[in-house]
C-alpha positions in Angstrom: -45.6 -23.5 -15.4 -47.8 -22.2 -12.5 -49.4 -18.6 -12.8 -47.6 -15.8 -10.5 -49.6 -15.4 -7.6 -51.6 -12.0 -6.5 -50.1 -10.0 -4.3 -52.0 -7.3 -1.9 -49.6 -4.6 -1.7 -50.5 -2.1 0.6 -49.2 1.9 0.1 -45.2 2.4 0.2 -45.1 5.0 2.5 -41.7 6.6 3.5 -38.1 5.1 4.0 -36.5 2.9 2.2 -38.8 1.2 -0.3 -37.4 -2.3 -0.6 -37.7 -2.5 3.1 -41.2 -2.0 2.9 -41.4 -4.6 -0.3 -39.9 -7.2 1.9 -41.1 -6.5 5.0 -44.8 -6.9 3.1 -44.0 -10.0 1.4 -41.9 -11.5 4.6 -45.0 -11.2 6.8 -47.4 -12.9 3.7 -45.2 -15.6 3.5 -44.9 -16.3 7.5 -48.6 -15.5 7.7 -49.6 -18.2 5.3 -51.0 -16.4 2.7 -48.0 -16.7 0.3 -47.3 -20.7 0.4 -44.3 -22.7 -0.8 -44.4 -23.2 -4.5 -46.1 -20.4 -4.9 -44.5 -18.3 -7.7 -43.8 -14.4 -7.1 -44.8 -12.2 -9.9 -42.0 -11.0 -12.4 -39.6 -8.1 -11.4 -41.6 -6.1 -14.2 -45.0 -6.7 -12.9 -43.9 -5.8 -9.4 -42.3 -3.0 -10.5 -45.4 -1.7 -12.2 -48.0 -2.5 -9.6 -45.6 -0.7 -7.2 -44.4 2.3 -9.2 -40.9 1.2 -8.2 -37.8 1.0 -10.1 -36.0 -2.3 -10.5 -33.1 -2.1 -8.7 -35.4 -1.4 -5.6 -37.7 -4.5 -6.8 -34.2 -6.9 -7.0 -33.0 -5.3 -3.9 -36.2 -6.8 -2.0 -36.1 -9.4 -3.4 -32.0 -10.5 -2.8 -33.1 -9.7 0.8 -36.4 -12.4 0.6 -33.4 -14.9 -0.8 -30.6 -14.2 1.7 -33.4 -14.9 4.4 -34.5 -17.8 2.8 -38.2 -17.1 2.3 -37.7 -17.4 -1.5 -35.5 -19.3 -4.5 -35.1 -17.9 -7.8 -34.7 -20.7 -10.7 -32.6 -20.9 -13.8 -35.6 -19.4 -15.5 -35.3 -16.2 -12.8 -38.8 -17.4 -11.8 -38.9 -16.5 -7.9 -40.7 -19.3 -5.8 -41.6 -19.5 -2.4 -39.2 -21.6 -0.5 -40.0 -24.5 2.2 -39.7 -23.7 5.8 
């Protein structure tokens, strides 16, 4: 199984949080940096490298997945999805 990939999370500033955890992982992914395959870290490691609570982590996550920018597996491992 690949390794979760490293994620350069810049400062949560004000508003609603898991609009600023998807709008940072949105712009990796259509920048390049994030790549499909690439596997997300776990909701628990996000949560603490963020100082966020889970629901907000899932919430961020659910919106990555509606937009298609990400799949989860029967494992709940989150990848990045194909163009």
């Amino acid at each position: 199984m690949p390794e979760a990939v490293h994620i350069p999370w810049q400062p949560i500033g004000g508003g609603r949080a898991s609009e600023a955890i998807y709008d940072q992982l949105r712009e990796l992914i259509t920048s390049g940096v994030l790549k499909p395959g690439d596997r997300l870290p776990s909701e628990r490691a996000m949560m603490e490298q963020l100082h966020r609570s889970r629901p907000t982590i899932r919430e961020a996550l659910r919106m990555l997945e509606q937009g298609g920018y990400v799949a989860s597996t029967h494992l709940s491992l989150i990848h990045i999805s194909e163009p």
